[in-house]
N, C-alpha and C positions, 0 to 999 in steps of 0.2 A: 549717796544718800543712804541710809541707814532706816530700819525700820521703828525703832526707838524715837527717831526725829518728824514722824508723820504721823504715828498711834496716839490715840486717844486715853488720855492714862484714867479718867475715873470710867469702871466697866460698868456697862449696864447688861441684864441677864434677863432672859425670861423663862420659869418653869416648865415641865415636860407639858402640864394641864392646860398650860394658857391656851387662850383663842387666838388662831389666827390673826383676828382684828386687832386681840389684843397688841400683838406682836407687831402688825405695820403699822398702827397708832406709835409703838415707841420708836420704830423707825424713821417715820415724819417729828416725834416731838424732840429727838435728839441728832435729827440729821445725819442718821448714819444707816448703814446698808447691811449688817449683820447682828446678830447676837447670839452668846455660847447659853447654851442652854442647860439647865443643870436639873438635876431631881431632887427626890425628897429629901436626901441628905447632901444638899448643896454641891453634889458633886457634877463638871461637864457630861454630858452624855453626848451633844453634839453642838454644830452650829446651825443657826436657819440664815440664810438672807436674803433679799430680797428676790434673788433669779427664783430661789427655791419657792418663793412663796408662787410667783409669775408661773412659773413652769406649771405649778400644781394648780392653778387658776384653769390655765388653759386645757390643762390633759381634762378635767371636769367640765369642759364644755363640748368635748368632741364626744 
């Protein structure tokens, strides 16, 4: 199996500013577990996904 055969071809992104909520909201409304995330000039700076958000959830409780 190939990577091409299991990716999601239309991307969805979200900006450096967005909210957190913002960002699991699109995760629940598109069913999927990460998103590259880009700056002012549309370009990737990195990825978030869902461990990352979890992780950061938790480290903010302790």
């Amino acid at each position: 199996m190939k990577a091409h055969e299991v990716m999601i071809r239309q991307v969805h992104k979200v900006k450096e500013s967005d909210t957190v909520r913002s960002v699991v909201e699109k995760f629940i409304a598109h069913g999927i577990s990460g998103l590259p995330v880009v700056n002012e000039r549309n370009e990737i700076v990195g990825i978030i996904s869902r461990g990352n958000v979890i992780r950061q959830t938790f480290k903010s409780l302790l």
